[in-house]
C-alpha positions in Angstrom: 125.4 -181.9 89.0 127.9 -180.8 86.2 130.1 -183.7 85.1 133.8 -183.4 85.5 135.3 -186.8 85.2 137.6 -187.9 82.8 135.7 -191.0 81.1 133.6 -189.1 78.7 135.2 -188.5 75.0 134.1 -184.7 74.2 132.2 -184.4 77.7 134.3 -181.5 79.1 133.4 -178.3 79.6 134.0 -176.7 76.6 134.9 -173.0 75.5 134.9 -172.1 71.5 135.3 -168.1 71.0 134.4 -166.9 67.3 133.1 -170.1 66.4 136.6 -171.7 66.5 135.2 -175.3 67.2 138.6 -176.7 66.0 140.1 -175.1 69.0 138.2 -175.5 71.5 139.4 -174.9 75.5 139.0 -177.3 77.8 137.7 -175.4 81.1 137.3 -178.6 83.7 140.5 -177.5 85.5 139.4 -173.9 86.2 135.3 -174.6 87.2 134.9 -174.3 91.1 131.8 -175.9 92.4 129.9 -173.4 94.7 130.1 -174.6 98.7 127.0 -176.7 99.4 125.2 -176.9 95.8 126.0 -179.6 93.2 124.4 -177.4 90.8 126.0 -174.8 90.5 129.8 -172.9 90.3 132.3 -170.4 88.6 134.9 -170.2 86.0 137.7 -167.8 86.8 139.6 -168.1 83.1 141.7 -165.0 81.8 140.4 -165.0 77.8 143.7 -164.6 75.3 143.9 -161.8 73.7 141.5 -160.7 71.3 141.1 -158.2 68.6 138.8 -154.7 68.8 135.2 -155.6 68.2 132.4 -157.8 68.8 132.9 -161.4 69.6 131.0 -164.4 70.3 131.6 -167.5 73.1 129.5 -170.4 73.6 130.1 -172.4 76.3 129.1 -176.7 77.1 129.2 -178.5 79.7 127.6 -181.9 81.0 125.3 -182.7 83.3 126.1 -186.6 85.2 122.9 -187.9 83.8 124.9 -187.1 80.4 123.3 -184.4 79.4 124.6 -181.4 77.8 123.9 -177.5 77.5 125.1 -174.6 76.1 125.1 -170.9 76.8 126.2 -168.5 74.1 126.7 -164.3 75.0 128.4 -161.9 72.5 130.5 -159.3 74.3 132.7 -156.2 72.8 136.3 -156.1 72.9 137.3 -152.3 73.4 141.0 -150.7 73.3 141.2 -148.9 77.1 142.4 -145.6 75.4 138.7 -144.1 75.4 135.8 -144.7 77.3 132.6 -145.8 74.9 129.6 -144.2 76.0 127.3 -147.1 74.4 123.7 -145.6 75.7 122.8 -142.2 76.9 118.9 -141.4 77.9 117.1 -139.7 80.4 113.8 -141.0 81.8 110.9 -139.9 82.0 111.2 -137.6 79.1 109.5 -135.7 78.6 109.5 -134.7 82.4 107.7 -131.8 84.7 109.7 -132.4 87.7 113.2 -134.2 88.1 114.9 -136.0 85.4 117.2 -139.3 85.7 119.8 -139.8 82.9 121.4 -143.1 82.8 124.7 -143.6 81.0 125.9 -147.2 79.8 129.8 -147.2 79.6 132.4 -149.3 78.3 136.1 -149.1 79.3 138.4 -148.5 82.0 136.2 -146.1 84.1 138.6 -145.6 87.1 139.7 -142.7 87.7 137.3 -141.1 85.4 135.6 -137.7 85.6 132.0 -137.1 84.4 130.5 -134.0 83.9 127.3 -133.5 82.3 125.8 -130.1 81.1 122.1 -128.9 80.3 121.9 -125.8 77.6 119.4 -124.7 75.6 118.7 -124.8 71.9 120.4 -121.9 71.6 123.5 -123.0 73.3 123.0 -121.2 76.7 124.4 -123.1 79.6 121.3 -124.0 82.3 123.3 -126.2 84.6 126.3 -128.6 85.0 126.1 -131.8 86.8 130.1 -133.1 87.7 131.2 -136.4 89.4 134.6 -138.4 89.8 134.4 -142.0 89.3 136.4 -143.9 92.1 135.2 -147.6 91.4 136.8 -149.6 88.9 134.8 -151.9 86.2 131.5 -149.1 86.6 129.5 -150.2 83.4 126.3 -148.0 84.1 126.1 -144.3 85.9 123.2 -142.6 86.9 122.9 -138.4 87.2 119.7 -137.1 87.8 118.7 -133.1 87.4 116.6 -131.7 89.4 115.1 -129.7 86.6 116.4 -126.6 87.8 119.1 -124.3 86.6 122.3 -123.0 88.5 120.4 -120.2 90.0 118.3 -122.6 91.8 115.4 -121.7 89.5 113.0 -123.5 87.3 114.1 -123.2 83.2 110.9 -122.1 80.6 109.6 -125.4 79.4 110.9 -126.4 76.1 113.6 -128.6 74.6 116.3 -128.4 75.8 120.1 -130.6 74.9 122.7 -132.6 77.6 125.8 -132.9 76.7 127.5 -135.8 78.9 131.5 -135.8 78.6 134.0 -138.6 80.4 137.1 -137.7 80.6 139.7 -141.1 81.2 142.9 -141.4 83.3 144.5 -141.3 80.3 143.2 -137.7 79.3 140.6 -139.1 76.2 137.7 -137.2 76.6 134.5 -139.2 75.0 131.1 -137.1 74.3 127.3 -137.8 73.9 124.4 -135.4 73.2 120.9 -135.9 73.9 117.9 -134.1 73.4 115.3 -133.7 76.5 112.1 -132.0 77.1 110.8 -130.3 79.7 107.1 -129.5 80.3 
């Protein structure tokens, strides 16, 4: 089980954010062992406040058979004026059929609205896919096409470019493009 006495010099759990190892926090107070395992539990901490950008934590704790590990994640601080669309792709692409596009987003998403359009190279609308976002911490969104226009009816094959827009609460609109083919 996770050690959380008192009798061990430097055996706490232990939180250092940017490599601050001078300052660490001490996170024994705020671990919750999980009903019925003595392996395993949460940390409910709220972090200070940190800048825009990427940042590191590492976190140790102690086993009672005085062992320790550590588990180290990077993470992105964003400000919640915009939403950051971090990956947009469609799969399979190229397709013959339907096509799934799968958005990675980082911000506040509630409240949201998505809309995502297919055009052609030329620039001539083929179809618009539109959603409202009601759940709150959404980091991944999934649209799929069915491959067909507006009309109901099946485009040429060819390339063909998405456009996928979010538009937050606050009224900042992010866009992505991305470049599809269909067969």
């Amino acid at each position: 089980g996770i050690y959380l006495g008192s009798f061990g010099i430097g055996h706490d759990i232990r939180l250092v954010i940017d490599g601050n190892y001078a300052n660490p926090l001490v996170l024994n107070d705020f671990f919750e062992p999980a009903l019925g395992q003595n392996k395993a539990g949460e940390i409910r901490l709220r972090l200070p406040k940190l800048t825009e950008g990427v940042h590191k934590i590492e976190i140790k704790a102690w086993d009672v058979f005085n062992n320790s590990s550590v588990a180290v994640t990077d993470f992105s601080v964003v400000i919640e004026r915009k939403i950051a669309v971090d990956q947009l792709y469609n799969f399979p692409n190229p397709f013959n059929q339907s096509t799934n596009f799968m958005v990675l987003l980082n911000g506040k998403t509630e409240g949201a609205y998505v809309q995502l359009d297919i055009f052609t190279m030329e620039g001539k609308p083929i179809k618009r896919i539109e959603q409202a976002i009601n759940q709150s911490g959404l980091r991944s969104l999934q649209l799929n096409w069915s491959g067909n226009d507006e009309n109901g009816k099946r485009p040429q094959p060819g390339i063909y470019f998405s456009r996928f827009s979010i538009k937050a609460k606050t009224g900042e609109i992010t866009t992505k493009l991305h470049k599809l083919i269909l067969l």
